[in-house]
Legacy VTK file of the C-alpha trace (Angstrom):
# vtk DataFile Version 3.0
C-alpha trace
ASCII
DATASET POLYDATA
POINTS 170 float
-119.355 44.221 12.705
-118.019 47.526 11.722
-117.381 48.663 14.880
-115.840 45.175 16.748
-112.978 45.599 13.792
-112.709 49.229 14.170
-112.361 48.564 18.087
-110.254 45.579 17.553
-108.140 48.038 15.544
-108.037 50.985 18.099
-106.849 48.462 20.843
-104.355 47.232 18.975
-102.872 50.156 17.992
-102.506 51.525 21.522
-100.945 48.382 22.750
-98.184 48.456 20.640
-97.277 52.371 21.306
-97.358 53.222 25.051
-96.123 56.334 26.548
-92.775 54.794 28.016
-91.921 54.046 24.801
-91.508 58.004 23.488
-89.306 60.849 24.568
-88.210 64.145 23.575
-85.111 65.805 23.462
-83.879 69.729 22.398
-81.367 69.743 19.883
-81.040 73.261 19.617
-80.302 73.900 23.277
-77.707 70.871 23.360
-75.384 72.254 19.987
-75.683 76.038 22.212
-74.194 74.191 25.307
-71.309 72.409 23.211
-68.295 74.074 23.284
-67.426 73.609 19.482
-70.606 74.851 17.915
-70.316 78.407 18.936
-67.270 78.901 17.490
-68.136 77.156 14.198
-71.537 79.124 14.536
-69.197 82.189 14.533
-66.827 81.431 11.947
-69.788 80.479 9.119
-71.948 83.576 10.149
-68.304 85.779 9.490
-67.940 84.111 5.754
-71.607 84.734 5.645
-71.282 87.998 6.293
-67.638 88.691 4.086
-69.541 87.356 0.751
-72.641 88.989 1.468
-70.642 92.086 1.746
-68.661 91.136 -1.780
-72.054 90.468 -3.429
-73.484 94.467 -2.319
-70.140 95.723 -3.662
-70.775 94.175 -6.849
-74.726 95.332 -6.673
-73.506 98.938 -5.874
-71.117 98.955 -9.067
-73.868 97.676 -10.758
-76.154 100.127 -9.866
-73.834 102.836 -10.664
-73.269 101.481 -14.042
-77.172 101.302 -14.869
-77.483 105.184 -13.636
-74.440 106.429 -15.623
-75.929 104.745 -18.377
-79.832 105.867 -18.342
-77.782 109.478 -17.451
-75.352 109.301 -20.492
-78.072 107.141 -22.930
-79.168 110.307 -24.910
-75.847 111.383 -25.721
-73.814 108.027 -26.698
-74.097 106.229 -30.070
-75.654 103.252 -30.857
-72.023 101.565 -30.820
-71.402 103.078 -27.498
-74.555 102.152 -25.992
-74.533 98.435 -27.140
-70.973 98.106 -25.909
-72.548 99.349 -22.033
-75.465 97.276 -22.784
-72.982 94.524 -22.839
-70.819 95.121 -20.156
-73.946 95.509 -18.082
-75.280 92.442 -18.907
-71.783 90.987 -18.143
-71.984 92.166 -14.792
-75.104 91.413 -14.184
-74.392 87.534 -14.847
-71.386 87.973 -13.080
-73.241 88.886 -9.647
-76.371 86.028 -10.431
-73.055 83.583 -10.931
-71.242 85.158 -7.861
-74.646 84.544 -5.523
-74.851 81.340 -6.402
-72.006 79.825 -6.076
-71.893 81.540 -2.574
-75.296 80.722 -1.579
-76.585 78.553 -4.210
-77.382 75.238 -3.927
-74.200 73.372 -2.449
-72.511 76.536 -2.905
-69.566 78.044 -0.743
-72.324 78.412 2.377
-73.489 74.424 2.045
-69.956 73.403 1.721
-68.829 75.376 4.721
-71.936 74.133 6.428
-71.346 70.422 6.448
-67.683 71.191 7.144
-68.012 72.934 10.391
-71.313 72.161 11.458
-72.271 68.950 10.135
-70.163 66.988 12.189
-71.019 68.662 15.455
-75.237 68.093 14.734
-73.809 63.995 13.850
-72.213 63.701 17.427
-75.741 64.799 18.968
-78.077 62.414 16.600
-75.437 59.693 17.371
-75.912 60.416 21.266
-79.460 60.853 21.031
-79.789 57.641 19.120
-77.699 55.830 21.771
-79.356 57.512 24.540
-83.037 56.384 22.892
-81.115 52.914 22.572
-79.590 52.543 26.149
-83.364 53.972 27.613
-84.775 51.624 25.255
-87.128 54.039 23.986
-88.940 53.731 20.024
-89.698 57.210 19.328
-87.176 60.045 20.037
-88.919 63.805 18.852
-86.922 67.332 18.423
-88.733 69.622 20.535
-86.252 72.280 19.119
-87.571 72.793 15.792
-91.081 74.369 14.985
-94.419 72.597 16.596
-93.450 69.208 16.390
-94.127 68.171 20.084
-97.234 70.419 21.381
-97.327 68.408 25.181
-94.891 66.433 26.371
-94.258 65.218 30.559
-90.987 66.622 31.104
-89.779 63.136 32.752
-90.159 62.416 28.954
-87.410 64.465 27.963
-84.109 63.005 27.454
-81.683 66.152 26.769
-80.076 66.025 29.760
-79.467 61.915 29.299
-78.161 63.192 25.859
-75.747 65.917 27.063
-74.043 63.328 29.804
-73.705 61.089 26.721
-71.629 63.876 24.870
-69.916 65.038 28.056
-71.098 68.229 28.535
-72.352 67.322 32.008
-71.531 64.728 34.613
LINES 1 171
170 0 1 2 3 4 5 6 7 8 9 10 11 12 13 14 15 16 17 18 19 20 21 22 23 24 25 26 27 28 29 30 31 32 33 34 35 36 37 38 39 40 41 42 43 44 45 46 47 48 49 50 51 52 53 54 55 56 57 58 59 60 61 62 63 64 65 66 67 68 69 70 71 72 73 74 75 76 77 78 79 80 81 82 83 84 85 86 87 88 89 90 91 92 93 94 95 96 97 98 99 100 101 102 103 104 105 106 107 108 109 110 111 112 113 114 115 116 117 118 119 120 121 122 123 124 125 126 127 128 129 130 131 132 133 134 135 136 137 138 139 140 141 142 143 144 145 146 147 148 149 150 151 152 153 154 155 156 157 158 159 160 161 162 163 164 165 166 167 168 169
């Protein structure tokens, strides 16, 4: 009996997913071929790069400020030391607060993020999903990110279906 019902079950779950029913598509290579996303690529990896650069200034000050002060330590008072202590530790929040409200969560990077890029990755999962729609197919997978399709017929994949849709090709 066991095995009718686990048949029964096996034979009904391959009837309702078949093969036609599933494609792929590469998101990845699709944003590299639009002409928008390399510049906005370009522009977030410069801020990226300008408050990276603002936050090793800050470390290298910081730096210098804890050498001077294990250098000098011997020789100040106890006034004089808790007053560096102080504007140490001032600095020191200063750079954790600095960090993350550049690359915190929904910092300056996140923010920048959805406003340049976001709106280029919508326009492809808007085209794939009318693409999928229009080739009437249930299942659309991102072959572009990690191991998530490990065989795949390449009449299964839709990316060039999904580029015409955008207009990148005729």
């Amino acid at each position: 009996m066991k095995r009718i019902a686990f048949f029964l079950f096996c034979f009904t779950a391959i009837s309702f997913v078949s093969p036609a029913q599933m494609a792929f598509v590469n998101t990845k290579y699709i944003l590299t071929r639009m002409p928008d996303y390399p510049d906005s690529l370009a522009k977030l990896n410069n801020l990226t790069a300008l408050w990276q650069k603002e936050i090793d200034d800050k470390q290298a000050i910081l730096d210098k400020m804890y050498k001077d002060f294990e250098k000098d330590e011997p020789l100040l008072t106890d006034e004089s030391k808790k007053k560096r202590s102080d504007q140490i530790f001032y600095h020191e929040k200063e750079l954790r607060d600095l960090q993350r409200a550049r690359f915190g969560y929904e910092g300056d990077l996140f923010k920048k993020k959805q406003e340049l890029i976001k709106p280029i990755e919508d326009r492809v999962n808007v085209a794939v999903q009318s693409t999928a729609s229009r080739l009437s197919y249930k299942v659309v997978l991102d072959k572009s990110e990690g191991n998530t399709v490990m065989y795949a017929k390449p009449t299964l994949d839709i990316t060039e279906e999904v580029e015409k849709e955008l207009g990148i090709i005729k």
